[in-house]
RODONU-927547 format. One record per residue: residue in three letters; y, z, x of N, C-alpha, C in turn. Coordinates in steps of 0.001 Angstrom, whole numbers, padded with zeros to 6 digits, always signed. Example, Ala and Ser with C-alpha at 12.3 -4.5 7.8 and 13.67 -1.06 7.14 Angstrom:
BEGIN
ALA-005690+007800+013190-004500+007800+012300-003300+007800+013200
SER-002250+007080+012850-001060+007140+013670+000030+007870+012900
//
This chain:
BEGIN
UNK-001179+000000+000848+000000+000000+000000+001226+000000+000882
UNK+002526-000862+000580+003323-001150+001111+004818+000010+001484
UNK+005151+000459+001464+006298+001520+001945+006778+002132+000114
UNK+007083+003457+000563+007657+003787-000977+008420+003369-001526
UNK+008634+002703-002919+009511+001682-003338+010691+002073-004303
UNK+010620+003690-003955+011853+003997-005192+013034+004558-004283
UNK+014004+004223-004339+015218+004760-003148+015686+006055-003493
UNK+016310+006850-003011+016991+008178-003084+017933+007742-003994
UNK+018141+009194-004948+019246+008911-006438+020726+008559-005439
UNK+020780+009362-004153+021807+009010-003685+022664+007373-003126
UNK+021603+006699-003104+021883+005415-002601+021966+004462-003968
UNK+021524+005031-005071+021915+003824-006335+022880+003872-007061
UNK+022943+002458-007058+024662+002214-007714+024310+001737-008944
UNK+024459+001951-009529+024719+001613-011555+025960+001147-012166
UNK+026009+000495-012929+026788-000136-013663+027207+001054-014729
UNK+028738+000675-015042+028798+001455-016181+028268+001392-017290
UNK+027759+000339-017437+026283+000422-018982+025362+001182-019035
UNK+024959+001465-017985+023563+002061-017349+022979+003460-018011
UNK+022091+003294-018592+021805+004528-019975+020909+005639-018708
UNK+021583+006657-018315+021217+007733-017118+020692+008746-017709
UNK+019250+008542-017392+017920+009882-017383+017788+010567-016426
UNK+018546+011706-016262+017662+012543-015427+016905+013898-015726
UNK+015871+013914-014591+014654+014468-015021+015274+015620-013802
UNK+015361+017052-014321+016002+017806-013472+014670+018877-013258
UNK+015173+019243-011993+013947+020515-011376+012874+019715-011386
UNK+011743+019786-010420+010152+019407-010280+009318+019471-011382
UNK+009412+019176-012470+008294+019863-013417+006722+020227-013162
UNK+006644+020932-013042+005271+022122-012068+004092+021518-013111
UNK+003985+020585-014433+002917+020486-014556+002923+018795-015523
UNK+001894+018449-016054+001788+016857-016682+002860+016724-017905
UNK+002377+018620-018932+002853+018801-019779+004157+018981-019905
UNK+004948+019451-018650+006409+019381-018657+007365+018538-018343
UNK+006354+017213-017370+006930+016249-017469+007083+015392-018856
UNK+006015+015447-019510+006339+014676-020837+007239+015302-021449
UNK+007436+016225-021661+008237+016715-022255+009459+016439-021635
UNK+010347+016564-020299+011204+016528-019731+011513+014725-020057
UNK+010756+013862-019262+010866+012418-020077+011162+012261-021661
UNK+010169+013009-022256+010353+012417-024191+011723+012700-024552
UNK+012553+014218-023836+013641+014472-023980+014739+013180-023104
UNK+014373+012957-022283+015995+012601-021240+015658+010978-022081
UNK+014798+010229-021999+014665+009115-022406+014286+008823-023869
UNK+014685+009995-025069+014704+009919-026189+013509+009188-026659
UNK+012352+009170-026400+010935+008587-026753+011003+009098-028544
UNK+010278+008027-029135+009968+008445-029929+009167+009735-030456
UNK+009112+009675-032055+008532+011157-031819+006740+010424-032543
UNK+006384+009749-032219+004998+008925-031872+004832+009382-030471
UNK+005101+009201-029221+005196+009714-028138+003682+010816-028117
UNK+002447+010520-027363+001604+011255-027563+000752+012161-026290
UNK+002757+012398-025363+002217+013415-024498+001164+013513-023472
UNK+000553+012166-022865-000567+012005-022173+000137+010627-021184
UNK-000476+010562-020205-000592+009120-019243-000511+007795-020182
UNK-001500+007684-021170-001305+006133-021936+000073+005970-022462
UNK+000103+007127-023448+001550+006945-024223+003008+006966-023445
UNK+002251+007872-022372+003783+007526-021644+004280+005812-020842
UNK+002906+005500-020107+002770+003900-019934+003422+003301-021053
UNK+003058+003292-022338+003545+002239-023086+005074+002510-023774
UNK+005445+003885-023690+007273+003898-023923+007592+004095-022766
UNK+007460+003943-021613+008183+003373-020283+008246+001901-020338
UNK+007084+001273-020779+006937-000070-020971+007431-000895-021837
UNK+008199-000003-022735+009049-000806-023793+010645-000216-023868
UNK+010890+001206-023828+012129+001232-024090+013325+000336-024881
UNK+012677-000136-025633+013826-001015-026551+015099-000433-027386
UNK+014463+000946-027851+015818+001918-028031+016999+002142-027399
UNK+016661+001652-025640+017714+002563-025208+018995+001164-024744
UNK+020016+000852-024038+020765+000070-023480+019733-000611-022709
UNK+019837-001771-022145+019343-002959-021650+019083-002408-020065
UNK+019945-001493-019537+019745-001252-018323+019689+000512-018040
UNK+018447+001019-017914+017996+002408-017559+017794+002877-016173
UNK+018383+003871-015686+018176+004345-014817+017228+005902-014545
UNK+016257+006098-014227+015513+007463-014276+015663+008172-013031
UNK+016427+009179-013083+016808+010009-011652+016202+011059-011659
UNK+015082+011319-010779+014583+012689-010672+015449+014045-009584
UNK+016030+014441-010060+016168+015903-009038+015400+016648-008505
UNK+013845+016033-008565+013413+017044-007994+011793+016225-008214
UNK+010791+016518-006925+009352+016146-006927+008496+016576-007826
UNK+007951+016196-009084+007208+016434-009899+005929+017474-009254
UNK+005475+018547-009650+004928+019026-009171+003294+019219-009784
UNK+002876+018208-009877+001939+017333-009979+000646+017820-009130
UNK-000611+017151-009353-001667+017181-008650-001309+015376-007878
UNK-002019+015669-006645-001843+014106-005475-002446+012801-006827
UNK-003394+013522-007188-003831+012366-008503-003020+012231-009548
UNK-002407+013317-010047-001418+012869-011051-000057+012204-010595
UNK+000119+012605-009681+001630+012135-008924+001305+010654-008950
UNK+000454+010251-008392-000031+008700-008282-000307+008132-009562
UNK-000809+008561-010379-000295+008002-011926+000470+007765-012374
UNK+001304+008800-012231+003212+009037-012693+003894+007700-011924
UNK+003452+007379-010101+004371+006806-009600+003839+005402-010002
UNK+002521+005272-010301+002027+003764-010675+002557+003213-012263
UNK+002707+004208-012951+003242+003968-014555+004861+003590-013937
UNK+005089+004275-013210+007080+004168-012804+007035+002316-012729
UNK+006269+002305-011573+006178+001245-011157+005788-000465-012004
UNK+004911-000189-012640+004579-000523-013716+005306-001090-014423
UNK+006477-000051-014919+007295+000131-016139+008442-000970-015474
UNK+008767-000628-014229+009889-001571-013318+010053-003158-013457
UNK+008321-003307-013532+008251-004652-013337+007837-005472-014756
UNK+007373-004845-015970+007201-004935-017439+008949-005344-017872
UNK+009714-004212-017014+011635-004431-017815+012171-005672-017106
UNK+011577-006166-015676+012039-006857-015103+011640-008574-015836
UNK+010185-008411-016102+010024-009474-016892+010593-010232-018394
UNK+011413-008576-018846+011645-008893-020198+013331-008994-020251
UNK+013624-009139-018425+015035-009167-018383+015809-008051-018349
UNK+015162-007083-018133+015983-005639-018433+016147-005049-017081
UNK+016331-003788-016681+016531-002953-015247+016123-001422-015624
UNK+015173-001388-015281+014817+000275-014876+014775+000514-013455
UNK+015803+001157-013128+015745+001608-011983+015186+003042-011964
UNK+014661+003458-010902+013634+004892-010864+014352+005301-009291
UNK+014247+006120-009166+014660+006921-007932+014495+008445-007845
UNK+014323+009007-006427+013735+010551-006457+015173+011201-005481
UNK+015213+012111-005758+016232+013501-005104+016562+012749-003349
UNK+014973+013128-003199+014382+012600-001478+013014+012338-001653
UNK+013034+011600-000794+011634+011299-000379+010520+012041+000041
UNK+009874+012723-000729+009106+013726+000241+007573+013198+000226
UNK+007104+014441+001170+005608+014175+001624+004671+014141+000368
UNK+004774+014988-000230+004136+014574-001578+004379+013084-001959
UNK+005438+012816-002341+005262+011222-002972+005462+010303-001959
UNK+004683+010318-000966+004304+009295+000475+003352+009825-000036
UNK+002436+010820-000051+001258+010552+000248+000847+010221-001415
UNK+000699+010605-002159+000731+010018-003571+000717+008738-003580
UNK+001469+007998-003162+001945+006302-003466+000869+005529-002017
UNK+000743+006472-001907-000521+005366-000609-001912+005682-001379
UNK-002278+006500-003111-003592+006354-003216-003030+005027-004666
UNK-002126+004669-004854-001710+003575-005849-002158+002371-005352
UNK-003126+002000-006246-003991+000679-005894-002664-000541-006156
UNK-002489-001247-005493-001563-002660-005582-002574-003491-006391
//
């Protein structure tokens, strides 16, 4: 797998359209990230709290402005297997908005050792 592909919140520049999620503090478990997402990115309330459902309203976002930005403050505090889910759905989701013409940009606090080593078990 190729170098980590989400830049520091500090280096992205956004447009003033840009509908800004951030996901604040590490959320210490799967369940608080959904929750922290269903909130910042207004998911429906279908939204069913697990890996699939979150794949498919990352994968559509049609509710929100044309161009999303997801800023984490902080490293999800995840298992190495879940982190790599989370960062493969991110990823995923990037290139699903990119096809449909849209911009999700994703970005983390910093880069840490956790999500290096996480994103090297993400199958390409």
């Amino acid at each position: 797998m190729g170098s980590f592909p989400f830049p520091r919140n500090a280096d992205v520049k956004l447009s003033k359209s840009t509908f800004v999620a951030r996901v604040t503090g590490g959320a210490q478990s799967d369940a608080a990230l959904f929750a922290a997402l269903a909130r910042t990115l207004r998911f429906p309330d279908y939204f069913g709290r697990n890996w699939a459902a979150l794949d498919e309203c990352l994968g559509d976002l049609s509710w929100l402005p044309r161009d999303v930005a997801l800023l984490h403050d902080g490293t999800p505090g995840l298992s190495r297997k879940e982190l790599a889910i989370y960062l493969e759905i991110l990823r995923d989701a990037q290139v699903v908005a990119a096809e449909e013409g849209r911009i999700l940009t994703v970005a983390f606090a910093e880069q840490t050792r956790a999500l290096n080593e996480a994103w090297s078990k993400v199958k390409s």
